[in-house]
N, C-alpha and C positions, 0 to 999 in steps of 0.2 A: 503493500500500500504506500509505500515509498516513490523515490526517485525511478524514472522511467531505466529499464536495463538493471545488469548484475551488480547487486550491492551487499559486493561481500566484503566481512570484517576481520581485522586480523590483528589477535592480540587487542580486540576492544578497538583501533581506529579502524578511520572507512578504508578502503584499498581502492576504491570506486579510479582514483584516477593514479590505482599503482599496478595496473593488467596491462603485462605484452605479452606481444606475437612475436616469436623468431627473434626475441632479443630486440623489439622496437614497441613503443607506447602501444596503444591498444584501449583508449580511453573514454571511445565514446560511449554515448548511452546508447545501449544495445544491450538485446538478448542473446547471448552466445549457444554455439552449437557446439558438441563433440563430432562430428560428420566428419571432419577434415584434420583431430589433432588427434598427434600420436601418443603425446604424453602430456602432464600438469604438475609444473613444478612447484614450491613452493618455499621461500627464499624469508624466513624469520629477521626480523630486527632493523635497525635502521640501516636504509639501502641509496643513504643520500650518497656516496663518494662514486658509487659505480650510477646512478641512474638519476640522481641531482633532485629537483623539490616532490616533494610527496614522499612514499615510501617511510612514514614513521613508524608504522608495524610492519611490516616487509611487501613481498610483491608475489604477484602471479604471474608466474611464466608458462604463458600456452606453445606448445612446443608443434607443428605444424606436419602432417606425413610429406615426407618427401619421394621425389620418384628415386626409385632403384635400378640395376642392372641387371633387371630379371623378369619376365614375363609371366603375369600372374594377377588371378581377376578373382573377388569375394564378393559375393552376393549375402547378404543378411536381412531376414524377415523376421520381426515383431508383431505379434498380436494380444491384445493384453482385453480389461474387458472396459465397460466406458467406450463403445467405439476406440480405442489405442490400436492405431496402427504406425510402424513404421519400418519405411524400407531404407536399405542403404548401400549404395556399390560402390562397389572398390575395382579401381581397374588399373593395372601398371602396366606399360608396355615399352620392352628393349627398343630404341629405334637404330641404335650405334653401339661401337664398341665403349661410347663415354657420353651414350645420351639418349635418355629417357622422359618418356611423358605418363606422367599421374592424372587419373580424373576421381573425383568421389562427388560422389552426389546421395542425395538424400529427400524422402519425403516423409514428414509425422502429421498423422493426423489422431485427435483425439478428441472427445466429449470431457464435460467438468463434473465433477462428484452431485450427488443426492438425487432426489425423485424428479427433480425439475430442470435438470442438470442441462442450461443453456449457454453456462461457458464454454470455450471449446479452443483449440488450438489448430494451427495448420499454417506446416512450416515446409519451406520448399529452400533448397540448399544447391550448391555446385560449385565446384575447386578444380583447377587447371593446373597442374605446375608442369613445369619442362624444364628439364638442366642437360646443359653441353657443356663438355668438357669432366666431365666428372673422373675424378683420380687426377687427373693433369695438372699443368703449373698453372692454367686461367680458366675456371668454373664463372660458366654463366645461369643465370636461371630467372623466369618471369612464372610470374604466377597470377591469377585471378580469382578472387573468392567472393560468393554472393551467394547472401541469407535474405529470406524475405519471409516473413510470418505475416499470416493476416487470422488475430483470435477475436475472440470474445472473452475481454479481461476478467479477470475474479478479482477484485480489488482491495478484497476484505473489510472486514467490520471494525468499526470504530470501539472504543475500548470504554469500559463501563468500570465505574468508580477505580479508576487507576490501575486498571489491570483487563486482560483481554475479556471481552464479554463474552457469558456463556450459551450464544445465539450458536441453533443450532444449524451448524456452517455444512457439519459432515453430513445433511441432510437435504438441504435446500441452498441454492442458489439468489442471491436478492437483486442481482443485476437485472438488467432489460433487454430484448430481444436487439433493438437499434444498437445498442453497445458496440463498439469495433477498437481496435488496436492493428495498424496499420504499419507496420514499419521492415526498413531496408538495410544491408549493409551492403557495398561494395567497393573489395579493398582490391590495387593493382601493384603487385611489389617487382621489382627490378634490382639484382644483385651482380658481384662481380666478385669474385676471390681468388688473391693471386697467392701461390703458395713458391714459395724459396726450396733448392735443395737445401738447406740446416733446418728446416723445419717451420721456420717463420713465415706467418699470413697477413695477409691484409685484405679485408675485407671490405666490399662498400656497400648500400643499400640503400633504396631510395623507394619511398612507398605512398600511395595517395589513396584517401579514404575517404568516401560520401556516406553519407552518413542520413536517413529522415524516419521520421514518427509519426504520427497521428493518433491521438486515442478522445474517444468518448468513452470514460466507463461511470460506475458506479460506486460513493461512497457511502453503506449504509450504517445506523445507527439508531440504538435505542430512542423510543420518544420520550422527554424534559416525564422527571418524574418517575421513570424506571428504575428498580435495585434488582440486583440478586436475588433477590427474596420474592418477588411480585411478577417476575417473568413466566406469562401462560403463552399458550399458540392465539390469542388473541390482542396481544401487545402488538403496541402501532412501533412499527418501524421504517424512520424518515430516509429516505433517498435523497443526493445531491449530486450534482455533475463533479467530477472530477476532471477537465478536458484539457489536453496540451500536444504541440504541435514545434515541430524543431526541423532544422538540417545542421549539419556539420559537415566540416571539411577538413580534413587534418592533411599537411604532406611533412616526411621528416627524410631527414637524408644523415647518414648516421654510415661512421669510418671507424673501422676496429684493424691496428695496429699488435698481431703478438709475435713475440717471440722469444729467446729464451738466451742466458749470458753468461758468462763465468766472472764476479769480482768477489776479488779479496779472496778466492779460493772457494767461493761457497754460489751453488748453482741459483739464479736469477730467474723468475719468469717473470715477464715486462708485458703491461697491457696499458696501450695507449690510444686514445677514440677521441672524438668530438661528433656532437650531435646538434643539428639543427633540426629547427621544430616549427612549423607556422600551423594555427589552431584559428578557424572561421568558426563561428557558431551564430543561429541567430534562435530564437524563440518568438512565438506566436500565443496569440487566445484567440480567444470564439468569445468574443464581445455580445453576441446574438442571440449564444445559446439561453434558456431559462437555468438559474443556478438549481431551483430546487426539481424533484423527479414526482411522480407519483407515489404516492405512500403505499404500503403492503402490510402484513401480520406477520408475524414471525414464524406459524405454521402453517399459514395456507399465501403465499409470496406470489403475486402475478408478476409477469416479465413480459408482458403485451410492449412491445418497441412503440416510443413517440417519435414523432417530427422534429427535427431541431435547425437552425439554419448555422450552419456550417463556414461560414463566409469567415474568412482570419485575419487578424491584428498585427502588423509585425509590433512586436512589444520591446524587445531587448536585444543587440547586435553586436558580437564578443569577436576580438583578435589579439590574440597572444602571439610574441615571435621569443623564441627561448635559444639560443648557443650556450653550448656547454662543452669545454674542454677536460679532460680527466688521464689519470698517471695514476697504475698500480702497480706495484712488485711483489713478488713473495717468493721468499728468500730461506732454502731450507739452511737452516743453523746447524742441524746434528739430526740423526738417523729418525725415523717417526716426528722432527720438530720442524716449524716453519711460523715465521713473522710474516704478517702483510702491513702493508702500509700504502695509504694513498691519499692524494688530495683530487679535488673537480672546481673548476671553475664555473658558476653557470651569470650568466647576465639573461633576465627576462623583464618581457616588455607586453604589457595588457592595456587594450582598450576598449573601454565600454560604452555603448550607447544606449540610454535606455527612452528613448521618444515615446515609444509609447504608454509610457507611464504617465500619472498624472503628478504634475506639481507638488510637493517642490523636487518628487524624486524623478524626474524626468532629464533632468543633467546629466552633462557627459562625463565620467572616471577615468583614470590612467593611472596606474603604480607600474616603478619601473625600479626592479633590484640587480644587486650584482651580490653574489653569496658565495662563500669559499665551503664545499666541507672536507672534513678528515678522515681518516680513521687509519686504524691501529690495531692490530688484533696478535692472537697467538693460535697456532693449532696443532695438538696433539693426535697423529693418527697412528695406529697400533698395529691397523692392519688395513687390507683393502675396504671394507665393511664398516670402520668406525672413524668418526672424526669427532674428537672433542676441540671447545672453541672458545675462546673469550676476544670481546673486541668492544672499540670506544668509540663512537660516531659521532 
């Protein structure tokens, strides 16, 4: 009933804008799919030296399938009950001795819980990658990936006397048949990796991201008067629009620098990047719509869809440009020990427009930082399996 897209928490802060792709932000507000990742990593404590602002409970790293050097196709069907379906294929195909093309794609379709159950999902998905050059000294690879859902939200119920209300959710649905959620990703990435005989890469990547939303759903709640104690299937409960409406644009281009050294007698590995970032956003309303809904009961809920006029507001219009430069080392000292140490530079620049608000918050905003961070750690590993860790960010 939150923020539009995945709002997950880690160690108690949001992470909302601490998720990447492939070792690149990954911030906007969207629904994400598993269709196309191979793995999910997850990276505990402050992660400002290697990834710069945000990250004060660590980050999510979505880890993306890549195509292989092997010929070979998966097909997987779901059916579960709620109308849950979904399908998903997996197709790799050799085209070269160093170059392959990935497709997966995906479709879910499913109904929302209880007797009246008018929520519903349905998600349609597709991922392209191609890489030439694979194993060589110059790896190239583009990719294209588009999510599109189009549900009927469950937006959930509003909370009675300071804590969740006992409205019976796992039963009945209190949304409305017109309810929609409407939303798009489509990300285009472009890579390049040059690898050294000693071992040393460098890597570039450069990636652009559209990004849109649309929801009318439902926020329902007890009526003025309600307790714990007094709740029958004949309690009135109020309905009110929840509606909102965005695109985004994000492009970042982002340079990783590794390789590996001998000083002072003790082996080095050296990572060196800089990342540029430009972040478009705007937001909209439905000025038009009615705030409040139809009222319903708690046990007998109609979801009969109204009319609403649709017509959008631009309300508020966001650009960020973010450079960040960043230096890590880790330096093993003695058999199982190693030091890391790193600093990042990041200079970012935000501007806000908010026109369409009303007076006096209708003004234009700008904050513009330049922030150094640190960090410093120790790690004891014993064996392949275990890493112990301490560090200061």
């Amino acid at each position: 009933g939150g923020r539009v897209g995945d709002n997950i928490r880690l160690r108690g802060f949001s992470a909302a804008g601490d998720i990447y792709l492939d070792g690149m932000r990954d911030i906007a507000q969207y629904n994400r799919d598993l269709f196309n990742i191979d793995r999910v990593e997850v990276l505990r404590g402050s992660a400002s030296m290697l990834f710069g602002r945000g990250s004060t409970g660590g980050i999510v790293s979505q880890v993306s399938k890549q195509p292989r050097l092997i010929t070979e196709q998966e097909v997987n069907a779901t059916v579960g009950t709620d109308g849950y379906t979904r399908l998903q294929g997996d197709f790799n195909f050799k085209l070269d001795d160093n170059a392959a093309l990935r497709i997966n794609a995906m479709a879910t379709d499913g109904d929302g819980r209880g007797d009246n159950a008018g929520a519903s999902t349905h998600r349609r998905g597709l991922a392209l990658d191609y890489r030439l050059g694979i194993g060589t000294a110059n790896e190239f690879a583009i990719s294209y990936y588009h999510l599109h859902y189009n549900d009927k939200p469950d937006w959930g119920f509003q909370w009675l006397e300071g804590k969740p209300a006992p409205s019976p959710t796992n039963k009945y649905w209190y949304g409305l048949d017109s309810d929609f959620q409407n939303d798009k990703a489509d990300i285009l990435t472009l890579s390049h990796t040059h690898r050294w005989s000693d071992g040393s890469s460098l890597k570039t990547t450069a990636r652009h991201g559209y990004y849109s939303r649309a929801m009318w759903a439902t926020q329902s709640s007890f009526a003025a008067g309600t307790t714990g104690l007094n709740i029958n299937p004949n309690t009135v409960v109020n309905r009110r629009t929840n509606a909102k409406s965005g695109e985004e644009h994000h492009t970042f281009l982002q340079t990783d620098y590794l390789t590996t050294t001998q000083w002072f007698g003790r082996k080095n590995s050296l990572l060196v990047g800089a990342e540029y970032a430009l972040e478009k956003a705007n937001r909209s309303t439905y000025p038009l719509l009615a705030s409040a809904k139809p009222a319903t009961t708690a046990g007998n809920p109609g979801s009969a869809g109204i009319s609403g006029n649709l017509t959008e507001r631009l309300a508020t219009e966001f650009q960020a440009r973010t450079l960040g430069i960043y230096l890590q080392d880790t330096i093993d000292i003695a058999p199982h020990w190693k030091l890391v140490g790193g600093l990042r530079l990041d200079n970012f620049k935000g501007d806000y427009e908010r026109t369409g608000n009303t007076a006096p918050n209708n003004t234009p905003l700008s904050r513009s930082d330049t922030l150094l961070s640190k960090r410093v750690g120790v790690m004891f590993q014993p064996n392949e399996e275990v890493s112990y860790y301490a560090s200061y960010g």
